[in-house]
N, C-alpha and C positions, 0 to 999 in steps of 0.2 A: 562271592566275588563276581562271579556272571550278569549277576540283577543289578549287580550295582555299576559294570558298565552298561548295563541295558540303560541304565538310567542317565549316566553321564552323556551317551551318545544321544539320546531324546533330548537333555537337555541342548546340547549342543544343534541338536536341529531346529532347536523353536529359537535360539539365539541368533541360527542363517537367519533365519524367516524374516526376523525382526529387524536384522540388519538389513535384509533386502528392502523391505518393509522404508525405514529410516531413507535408504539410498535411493528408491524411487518418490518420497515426498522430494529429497534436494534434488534432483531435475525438474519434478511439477513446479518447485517454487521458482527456476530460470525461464521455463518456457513449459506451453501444456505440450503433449506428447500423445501418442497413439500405444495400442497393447504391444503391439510389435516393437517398436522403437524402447516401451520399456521394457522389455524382454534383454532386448541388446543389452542394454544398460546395466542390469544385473545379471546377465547369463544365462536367463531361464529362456524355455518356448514362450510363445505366445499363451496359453493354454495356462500354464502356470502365472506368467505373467498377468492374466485376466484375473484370477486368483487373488493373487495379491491385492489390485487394483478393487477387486469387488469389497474384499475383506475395508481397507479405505474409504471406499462410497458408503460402505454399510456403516461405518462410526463415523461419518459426518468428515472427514477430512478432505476429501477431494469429490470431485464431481465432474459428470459424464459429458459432453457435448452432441447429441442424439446426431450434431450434420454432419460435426467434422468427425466424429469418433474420436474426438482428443480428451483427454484424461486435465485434469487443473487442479491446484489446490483450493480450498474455501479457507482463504487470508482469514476469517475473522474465526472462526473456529481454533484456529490459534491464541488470539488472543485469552481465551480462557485460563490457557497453560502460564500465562506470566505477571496476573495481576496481583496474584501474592506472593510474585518473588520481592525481600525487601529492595533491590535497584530501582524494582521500577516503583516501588511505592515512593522512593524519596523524589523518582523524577516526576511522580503525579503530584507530590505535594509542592514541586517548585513550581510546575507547569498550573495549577489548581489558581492561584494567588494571579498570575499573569493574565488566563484567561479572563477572569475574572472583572481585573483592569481595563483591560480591551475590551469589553463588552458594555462597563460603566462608560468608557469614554466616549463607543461611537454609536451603540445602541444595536449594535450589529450581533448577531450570532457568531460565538470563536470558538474553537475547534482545534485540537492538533491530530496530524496525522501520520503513520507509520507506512513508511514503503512493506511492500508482499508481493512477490510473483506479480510484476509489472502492472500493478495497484497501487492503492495508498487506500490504509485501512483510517477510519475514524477511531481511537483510542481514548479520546477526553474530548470532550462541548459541553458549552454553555449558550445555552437558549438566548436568546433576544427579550426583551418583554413587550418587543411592536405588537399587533393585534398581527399586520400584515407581517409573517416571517416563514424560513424554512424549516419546514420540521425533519429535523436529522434525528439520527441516533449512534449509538456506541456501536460498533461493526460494520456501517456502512461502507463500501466499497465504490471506490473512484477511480475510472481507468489515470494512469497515471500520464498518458500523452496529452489529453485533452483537457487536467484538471491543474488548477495553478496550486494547489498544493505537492503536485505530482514532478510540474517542474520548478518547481522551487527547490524540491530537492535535488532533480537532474544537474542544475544550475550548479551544485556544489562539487560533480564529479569534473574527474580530468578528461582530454578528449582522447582518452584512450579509451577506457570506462564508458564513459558518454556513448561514443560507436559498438560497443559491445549492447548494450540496452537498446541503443535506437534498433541493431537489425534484431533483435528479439523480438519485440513488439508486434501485435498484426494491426494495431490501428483502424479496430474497433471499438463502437460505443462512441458516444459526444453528437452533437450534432451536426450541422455543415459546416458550422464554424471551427469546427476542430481540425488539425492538422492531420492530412492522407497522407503522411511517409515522412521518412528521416530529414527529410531534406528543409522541409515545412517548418517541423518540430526541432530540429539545432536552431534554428531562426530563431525559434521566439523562446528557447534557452539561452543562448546568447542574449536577448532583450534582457530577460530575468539575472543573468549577470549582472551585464550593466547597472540595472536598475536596483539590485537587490533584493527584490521581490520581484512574483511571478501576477499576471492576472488572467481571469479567464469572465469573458463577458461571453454571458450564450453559449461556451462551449459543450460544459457538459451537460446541462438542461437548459431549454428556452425559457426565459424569465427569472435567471438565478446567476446571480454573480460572485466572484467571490477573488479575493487578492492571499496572498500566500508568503511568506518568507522561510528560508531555513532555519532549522533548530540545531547549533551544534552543540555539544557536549564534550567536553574532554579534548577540544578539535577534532570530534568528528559528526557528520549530519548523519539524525537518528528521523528525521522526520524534518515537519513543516509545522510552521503556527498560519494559521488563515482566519478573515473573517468574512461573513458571507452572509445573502440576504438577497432579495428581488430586484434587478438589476431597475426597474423604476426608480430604485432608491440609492441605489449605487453605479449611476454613471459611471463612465473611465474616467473623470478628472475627483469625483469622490474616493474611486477601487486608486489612486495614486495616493491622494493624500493620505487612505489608511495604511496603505503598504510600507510609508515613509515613520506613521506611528507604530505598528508594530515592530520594525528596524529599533526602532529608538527604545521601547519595551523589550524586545531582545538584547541591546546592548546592553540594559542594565541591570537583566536579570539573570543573564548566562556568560 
């Protein structure tokens, strides 16, 4: 009887760990954080709290920031965990056929993308067959203030929501052309209402453009459909008229 709670209690400890474990990725995925800060967070020292964190870094889940000492999660390392769940296989085989469409139509590379820890991960693309195109791939990460896939989906929350994400953000990564603070970035969410789609000309790379719409589901936004390519070939009155074709391909495929 003695070994066998010796063993129930072990278990029950590597079950805390795990749950701290679990409860420290969902605040990396709202905001990155320092040892200390996630120590608060599940109760431990700092000390134990590194611990954790290390155990994390070491299987690829989250990763360090050497300036700021802030802890983050790696968005697409995720992905791994959900490409054979069947949900999302039926939502790749809808999404599969669309982008597809979009790519025939405009020549452009299409892409849908998944919000993560004030990102937007790449989940599905379809190449372009230009000679002249961007080479993306599956995991790719885009901050989400400066990418119009990012507000595209912004575009779909309420303005309660909306300020809750905006003071999240630090409003790094993109170029000059990207928006330095909340104030910027409602502005051109707001456009993206209006408009129905988002665009981003120069923001998040010089020479790379790309227009965006939400993707909802069930009424609710899981993501963005975009198409993108070198902004020589995609002006702002071309990144309109495709943002107006996608609209039109999403109404009659979701």
């Amino acid at each position: 009887m003695p070994e066998k709670r010796s063993r129930d209690n072990g278990d029950l400890g590597n079950m805390s760990h795990i749950r701290r474990g679990l409860m420290v990725l969902e605040q990396l995925a709202t905001k990155p954080a320092t040892a200390a800060e996630v120590g608060r967070l599940v109760n431990v020292n700092r000390s134990s709290a590194l611990r954790i964190l290390g155990d994390l870094v070491d299987a690829g889940y989250v990763t360090r920031d050497d300036a700021t000492k802030e802890f983050t999660i790696r968005p697409e390392r995720f992905y791994g965990l959900i490409v054979n769940h069947p949900a999302h296989e039926q939502l790749i085989e809808r999404v599969g056929p669309l982008l597809k469409r979009l790519t025939a139509a405009s020549g452009e590379a299409s892409l849908f993308a998944a919000p993560a820890s004030g990102n937007m991960v790449y989940v599905q693309y379809q190449p372009s067959s230009e000679v002249l195109t961007l080479r993306e791939r599956l995991g790719t990460v885009r901050p989400i203030h400066c990418s119009a896939v990012g507000r595209a989906y912004l575009s779909t929350l309420d303005d309660t929501a909306l300020d809750e994400v905006l003071g999240t953000l630090n409003y790094s990564g993109g170029t000059e052309s990207a928006p330095k603070g909340p104030l910027e970035l409602r502005q051109r969410v707001e456009e993206a209402r209006n408009a129905g789609f988002a665009l981003d000309l120069d923001e998040t790379l010089i020479g790379a453009s790309c227009v965006a719409a939400p993707l909802n589901d069930h009424g609710r936004c899981i993501g963005s459909i975009a198409l993108s390519g070198p902004t020589s070939r995609m002006p702002q009155p071309r990144l309109i008229e495709l943002g107006a074709l996608i609209v039109h391909e999403l109404t009659h495929t979701f």
